[in-house]
C-alpha positions in Angstrom: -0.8 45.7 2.1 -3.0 43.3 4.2 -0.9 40.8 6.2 -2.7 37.6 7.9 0.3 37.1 10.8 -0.8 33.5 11.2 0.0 32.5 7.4 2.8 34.7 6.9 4.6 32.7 10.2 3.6 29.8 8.9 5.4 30.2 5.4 8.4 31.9 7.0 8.8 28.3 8.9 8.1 26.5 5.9 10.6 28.3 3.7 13.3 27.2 6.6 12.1 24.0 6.4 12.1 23.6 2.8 15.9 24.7 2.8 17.1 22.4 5.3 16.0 19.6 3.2 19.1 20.5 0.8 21.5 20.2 3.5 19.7 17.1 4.3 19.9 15.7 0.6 23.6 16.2 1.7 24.0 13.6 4.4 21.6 11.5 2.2 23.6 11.5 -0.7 27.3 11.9 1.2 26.2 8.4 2.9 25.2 6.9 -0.4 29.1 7.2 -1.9 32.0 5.5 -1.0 34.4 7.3 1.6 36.6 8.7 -0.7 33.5 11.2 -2.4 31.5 12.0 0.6 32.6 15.4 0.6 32.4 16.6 -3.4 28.6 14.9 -3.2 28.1 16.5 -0.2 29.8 19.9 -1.4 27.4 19.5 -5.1 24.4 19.9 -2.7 25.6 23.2 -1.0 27.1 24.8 -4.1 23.6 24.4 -5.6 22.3 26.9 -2.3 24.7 29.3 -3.4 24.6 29.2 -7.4 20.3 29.4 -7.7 20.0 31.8 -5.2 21.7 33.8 -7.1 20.2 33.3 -10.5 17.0 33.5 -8.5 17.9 36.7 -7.6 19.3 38.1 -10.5 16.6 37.1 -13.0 15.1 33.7 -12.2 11.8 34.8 -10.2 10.9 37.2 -13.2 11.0 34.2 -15.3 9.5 31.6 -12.9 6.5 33.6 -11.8 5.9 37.4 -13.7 3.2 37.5 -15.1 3.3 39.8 -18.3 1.0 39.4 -21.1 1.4 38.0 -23.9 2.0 35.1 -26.3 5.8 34.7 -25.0 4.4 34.1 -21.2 2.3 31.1 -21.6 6.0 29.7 -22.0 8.5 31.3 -19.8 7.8 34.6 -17.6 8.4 38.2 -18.5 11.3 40.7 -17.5 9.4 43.7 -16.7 9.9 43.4 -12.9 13.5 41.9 -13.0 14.8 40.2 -10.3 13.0 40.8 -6.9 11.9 44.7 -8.4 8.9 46.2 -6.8 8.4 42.2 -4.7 8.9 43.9 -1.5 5.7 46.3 -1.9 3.3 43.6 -2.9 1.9 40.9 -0.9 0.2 37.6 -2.0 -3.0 36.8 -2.4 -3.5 40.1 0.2 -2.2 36.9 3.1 1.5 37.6 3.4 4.7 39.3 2.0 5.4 38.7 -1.5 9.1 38.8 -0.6 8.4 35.6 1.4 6.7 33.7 -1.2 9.8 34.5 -3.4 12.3 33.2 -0.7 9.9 30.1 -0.8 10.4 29.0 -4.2 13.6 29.8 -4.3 14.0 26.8 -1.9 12.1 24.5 -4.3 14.6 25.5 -6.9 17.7 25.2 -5.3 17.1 21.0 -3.9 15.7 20.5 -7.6 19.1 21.3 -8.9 20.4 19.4 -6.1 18.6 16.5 -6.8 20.5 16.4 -9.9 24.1 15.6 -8.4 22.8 12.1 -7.3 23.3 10.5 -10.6 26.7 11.5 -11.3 28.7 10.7 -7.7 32.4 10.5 -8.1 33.0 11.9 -11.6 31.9 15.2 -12.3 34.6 18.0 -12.1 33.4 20.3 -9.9 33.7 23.6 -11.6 31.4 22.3 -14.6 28.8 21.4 -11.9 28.8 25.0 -10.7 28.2 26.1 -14.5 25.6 23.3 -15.1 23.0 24.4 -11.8 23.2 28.0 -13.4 22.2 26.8 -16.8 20.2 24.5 -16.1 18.0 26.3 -13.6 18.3 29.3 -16.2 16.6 27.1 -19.0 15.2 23.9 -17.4 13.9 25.0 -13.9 12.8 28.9 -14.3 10.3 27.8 -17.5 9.3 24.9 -16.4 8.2 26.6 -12.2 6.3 28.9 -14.7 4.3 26.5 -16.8 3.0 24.6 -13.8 2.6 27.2 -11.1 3.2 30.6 -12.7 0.2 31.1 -15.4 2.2 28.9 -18.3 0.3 26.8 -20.9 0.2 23.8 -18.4 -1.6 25.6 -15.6 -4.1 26.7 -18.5 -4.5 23.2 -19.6 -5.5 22.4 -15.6 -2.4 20.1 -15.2 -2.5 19.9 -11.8 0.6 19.6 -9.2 0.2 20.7 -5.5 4.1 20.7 -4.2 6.6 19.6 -7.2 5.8 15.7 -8.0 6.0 17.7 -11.8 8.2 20.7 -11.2 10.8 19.2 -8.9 10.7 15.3 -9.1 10.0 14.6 -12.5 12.3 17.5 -13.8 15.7 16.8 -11.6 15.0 12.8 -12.5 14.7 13.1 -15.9 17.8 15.1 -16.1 19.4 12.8 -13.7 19.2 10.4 -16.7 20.3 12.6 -19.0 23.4 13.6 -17.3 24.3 10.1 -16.1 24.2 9.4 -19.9 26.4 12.4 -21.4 29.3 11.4 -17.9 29.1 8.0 -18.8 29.6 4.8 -16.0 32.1 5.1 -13.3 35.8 3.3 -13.2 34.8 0.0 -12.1 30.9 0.2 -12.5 29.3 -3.8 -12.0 32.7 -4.8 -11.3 33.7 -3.4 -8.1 31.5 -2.9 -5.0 30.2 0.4 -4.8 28.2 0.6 -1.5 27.2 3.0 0.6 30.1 4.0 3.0 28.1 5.5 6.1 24.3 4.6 6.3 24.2 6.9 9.4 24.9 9.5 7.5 21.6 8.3 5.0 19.6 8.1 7.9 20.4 11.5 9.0 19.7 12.6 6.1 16.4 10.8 5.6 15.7 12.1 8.7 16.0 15.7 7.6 14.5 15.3 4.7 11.0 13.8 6.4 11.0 16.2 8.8 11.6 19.3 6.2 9.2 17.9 3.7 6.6 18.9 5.7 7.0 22.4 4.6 7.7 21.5 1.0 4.1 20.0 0.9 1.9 21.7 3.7 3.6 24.4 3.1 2.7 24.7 -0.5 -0.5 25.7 0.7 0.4 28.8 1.2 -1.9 29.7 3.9 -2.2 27.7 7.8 -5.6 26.4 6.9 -7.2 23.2 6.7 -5.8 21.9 3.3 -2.3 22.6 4.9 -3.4 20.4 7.6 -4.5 17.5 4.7 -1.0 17.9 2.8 0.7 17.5 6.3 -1.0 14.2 7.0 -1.2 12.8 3.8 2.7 13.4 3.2 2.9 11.5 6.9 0.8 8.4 5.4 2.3 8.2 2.2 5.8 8.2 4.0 5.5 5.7 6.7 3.7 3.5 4.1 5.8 3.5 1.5 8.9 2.5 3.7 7.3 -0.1 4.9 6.2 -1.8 1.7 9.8 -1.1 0.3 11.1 -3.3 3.7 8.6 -5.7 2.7 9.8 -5.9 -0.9 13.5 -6.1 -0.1 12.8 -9.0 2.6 10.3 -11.0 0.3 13.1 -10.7 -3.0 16.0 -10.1 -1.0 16.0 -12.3 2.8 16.7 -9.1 4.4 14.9 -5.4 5.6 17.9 -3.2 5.4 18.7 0.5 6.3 19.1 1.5 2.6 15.8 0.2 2.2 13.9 2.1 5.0 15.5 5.2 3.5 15.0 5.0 0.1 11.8 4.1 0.8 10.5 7.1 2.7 12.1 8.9 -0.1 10.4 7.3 -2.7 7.1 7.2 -0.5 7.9 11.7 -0.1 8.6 12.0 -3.4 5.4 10.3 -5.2 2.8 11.8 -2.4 4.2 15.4 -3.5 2.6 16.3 -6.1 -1.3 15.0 -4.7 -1.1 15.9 -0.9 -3.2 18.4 -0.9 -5.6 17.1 -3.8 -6.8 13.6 -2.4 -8.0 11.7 0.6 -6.3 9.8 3.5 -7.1 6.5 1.9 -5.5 7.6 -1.7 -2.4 8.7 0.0 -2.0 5.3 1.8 -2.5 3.8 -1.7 -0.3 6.2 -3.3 2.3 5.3 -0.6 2.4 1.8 -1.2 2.4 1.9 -4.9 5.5 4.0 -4.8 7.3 2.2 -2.1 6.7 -1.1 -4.1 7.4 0.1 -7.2 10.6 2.1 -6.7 11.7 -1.1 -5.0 12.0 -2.7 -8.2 12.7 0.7 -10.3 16.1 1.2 -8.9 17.3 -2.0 -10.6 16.2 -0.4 -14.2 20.2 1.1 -14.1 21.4 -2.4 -14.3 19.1 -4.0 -17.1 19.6 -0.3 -19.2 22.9 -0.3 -18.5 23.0 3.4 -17.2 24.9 4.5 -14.0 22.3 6.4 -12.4 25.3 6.4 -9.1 22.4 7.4 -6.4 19.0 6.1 -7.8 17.7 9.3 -8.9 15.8 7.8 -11.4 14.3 4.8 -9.9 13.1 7.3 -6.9 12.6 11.0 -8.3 11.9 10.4 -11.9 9.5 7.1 -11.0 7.7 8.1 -8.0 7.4 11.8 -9.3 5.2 9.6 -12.3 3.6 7.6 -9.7 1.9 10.1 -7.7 1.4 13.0 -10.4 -0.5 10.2 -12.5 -2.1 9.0 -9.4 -3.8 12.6 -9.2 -5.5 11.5 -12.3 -7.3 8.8 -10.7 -7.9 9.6 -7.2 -8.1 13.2 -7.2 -11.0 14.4 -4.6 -10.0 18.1 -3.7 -12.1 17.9 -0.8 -11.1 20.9 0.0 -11.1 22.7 -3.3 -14.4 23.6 -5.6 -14.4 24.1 -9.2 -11.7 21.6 -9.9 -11.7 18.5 -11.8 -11.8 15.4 -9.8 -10.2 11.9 -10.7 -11.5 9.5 -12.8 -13.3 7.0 -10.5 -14.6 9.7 -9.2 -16.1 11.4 -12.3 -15.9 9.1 -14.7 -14.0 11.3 -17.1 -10.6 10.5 -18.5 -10.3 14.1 -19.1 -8.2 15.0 -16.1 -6.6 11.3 -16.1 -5.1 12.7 -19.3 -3.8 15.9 -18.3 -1.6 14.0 -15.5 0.2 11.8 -18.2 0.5 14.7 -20.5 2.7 17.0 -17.9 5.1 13.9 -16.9 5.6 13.1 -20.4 6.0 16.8 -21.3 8.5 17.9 -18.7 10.0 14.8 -18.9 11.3 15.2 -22.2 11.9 18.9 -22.5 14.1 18.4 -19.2 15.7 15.3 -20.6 16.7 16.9 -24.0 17.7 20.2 -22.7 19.8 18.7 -20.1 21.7 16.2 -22.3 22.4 19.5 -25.0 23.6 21.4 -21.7 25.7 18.5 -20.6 27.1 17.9 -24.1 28.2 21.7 -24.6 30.1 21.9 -20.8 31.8 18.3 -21.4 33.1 20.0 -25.1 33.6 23.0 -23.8 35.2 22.8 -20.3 35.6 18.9 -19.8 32.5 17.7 -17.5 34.2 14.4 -16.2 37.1 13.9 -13.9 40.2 11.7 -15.3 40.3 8.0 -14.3 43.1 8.5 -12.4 41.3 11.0 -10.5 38.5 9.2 -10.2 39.9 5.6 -8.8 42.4 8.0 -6.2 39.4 9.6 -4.9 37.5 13.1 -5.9 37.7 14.5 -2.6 41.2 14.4 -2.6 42.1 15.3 -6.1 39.1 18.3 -6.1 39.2 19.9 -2.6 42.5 18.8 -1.3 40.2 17.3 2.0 39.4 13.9 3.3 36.2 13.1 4.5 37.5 11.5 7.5 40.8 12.0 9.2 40.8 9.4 12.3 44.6 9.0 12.7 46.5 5.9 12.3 45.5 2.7 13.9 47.3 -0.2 15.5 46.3 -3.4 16.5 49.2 -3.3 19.6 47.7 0.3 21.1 44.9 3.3 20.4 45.3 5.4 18.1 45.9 9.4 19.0 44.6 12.2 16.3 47.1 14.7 18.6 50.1 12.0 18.6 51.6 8.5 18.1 49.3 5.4 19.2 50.3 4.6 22.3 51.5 0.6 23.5 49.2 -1.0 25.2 51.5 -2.5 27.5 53.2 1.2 28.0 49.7 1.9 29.7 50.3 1.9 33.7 47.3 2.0 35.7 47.7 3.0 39.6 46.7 0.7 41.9 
């Protein structure tokens, strides 16, 4: 087995990087609730690390990515090497260890399943979440990994997705919608404010998430060369510009450049440049960028005029921008990189490829969408996948995990408060001269 050091560091980085994006999804979405859920959203996102990995282990790698002949594996990946069997001895593409390329999509499946838990903040009991990442992963995720990137019928088609706008974005928002549908609207939906509580903790979380997408997307490479290097800058571009045209939307609509909107914008900006980053020029990621931070701008309203309580606008960020920029590919593809691959309609002239990128959104879109509502239906008549009311209005974090997200001790106006005692008077304060 021939191992290329250089590559083989450079996806052992990425891999970390890739994973600290779920913790990062975390703060993103614990900022996003209200004070009283920060912890269960929070505590969705790690549960996910947990729950796939294991799945991954068990079986889900032989389905994602085995490649076994035969009619059954243009749809879902064969069991002859189950689990991580015989991974350890083999090395991909004769650059690094296959055991590390495993361990790196395994990341990409545990923050799609993650991604999920946005759209049903403060309502979901948790236990039928930790069922639902295992199923779902087992029949949404692991078949739909293999038809893009593991041999499937779409890679045979030449559908083309470079780091997840298909896989990840497109799958977790379509389910997103789905699940918000089958939970239903929160206590209180349109009628009560429903903020963020902490948009520190979202810009934490942003921050993290920018700073680990960098593996998701140069990483996907799967080598240190100079398309890594394209994919790192063109996720950079696409980023920065999106947030700013997001900024530019809320202040023209809205008066006002807010914190949420920064944030969601890089997001949105992340999310749509995914799935082209290593397929198209500087210029088409700037492009890309702006379309999607413009665009999700507005897409986040489509909860209220649907009437659907997407609770952390999975939809009008994953779900769009995944469209945005896997569609986009269709158009402005270049792979200047890459030869032997279709290019983008104004560059070719062909709507051949141009088709191909609406045909996986549309594909993936619904197969994740149906199976996801049937998976959601069976746990909420099985096991009960919502919370009571009562529940819900006193606060999941209480009535789930027996935990507060924050514990600051008892203020009064007349003294400071002590988290080790009774506030102390101010005028019982003495002060040597």
């Amino acid at each position: 087995m021939k191992i290329d050091s250089g590559s083989t560091a450079w996806m052992l980085v990425s891999t970390a990087l890739v994973l600290l994006m779920t913790p990062g999804l975390a703060f993103f979405y614990g900022g996003m609730t209200r004070a009283k859920s920060v912890l269960n959203m929070m505590m969705m996102s790690f549960v996910a690390i947990i729950t796939v990995t294991i799945a991954w282990v068990a079986y889900g790698y032989s389905l994602a990515f085995d490649a076994s002949d035969g009619f059954l594996n243009k749809f879902v990946g064969g069991l002859d090497n189950i689990g991580l069997m015989g991974v350890n001895e083999a090395a991909y593409n004769d650059t690094f260890p296959m055991m590390v390329f495993s361990a790196f999509q395994l990341t990409f499946a545990i923050i799609t399943v993650a991604l999920i838990s946005g759209a049903i903040a403060d309502r979901a009991k948790f236990g039928a979440w930790v069922v639902f990442t295992v199923v779902w992963a087992t029949l949404v995720y692991f078949p739909v990994a293999h038809w893009v990137w593991g041999g499937g019928w779409l890679t045979e088609l030449g559908i083309e997705d470079f780091a997840g706008g298909t896989v990840v974005h497109i799958n977790a928002g379509a389910a997103a919608l789905a699940l918000a549908l089958v939970l239903g609207k929160r206590s209180g939906w349109r009628k009560e404010p429903m903020r963020p509580h902490n948009l520190t903790l979202v810009l934490l979380g942003t921050g993290l998430l920018w700073f680990g997408w960098f593996g998701f997307n140069a990483g996907s490479e799967l080598a240190a060369d100079a398309t890594a290097g394209l994919a790192f800058m063109n996720t950079q571009v696409a980023t920065a510009i999106a947030a700013g045209a997001w900024l530019v939307v809320e202040k023209l609509r809205d008066g006002h450049a807010t914190t949420l909107g920064v944030a969601s914008g890089a997001v949105a900006g992340l999310v749509a440049i995914t799935p082209a980053c290593g397929f198209v020029d500087v210029w088409a990621a700037a492009l890309i960028g702006l379309l999607a931070g413009a665009i999700c701008a507005y897409a986040v309203g489509f909860k209220y005029k649907f009437g659907f309580d997407d609770s952390l606008d999975v939809v009008g960020v994953h779900l769009v921008g995944g469209v945005i920029g896997a569609v986009a590919l269709g158009f402005v593809a270049n792979y200047p990189f890459l030869d032997g691959q279709e290019k983008g309609l104004i560059y070719t002239g062909s709507f051949r490829q141009l088709g191909l990128q609406v045909l996986g959104p549309v594909v993936v879109g619904l197969y994740s969408f149906i199976l996801t509502y049937v998976i959601g239906k069976v746990i909420d008549k099985t096991m009960g996948f919502r919370i009571t009311q009562e529940d819900e209005v006193t606060g999941i974090d209480i009535t789930t995990h027996a935990e507060t997200g924050y514990d600051l001790g008892t203020i009064h106006s007349s003294g400071v408060s002590s988290l080790n005692g009774p506030a102390v008077p101010a005028e019982a304060k003495k002060v040597d001269a």
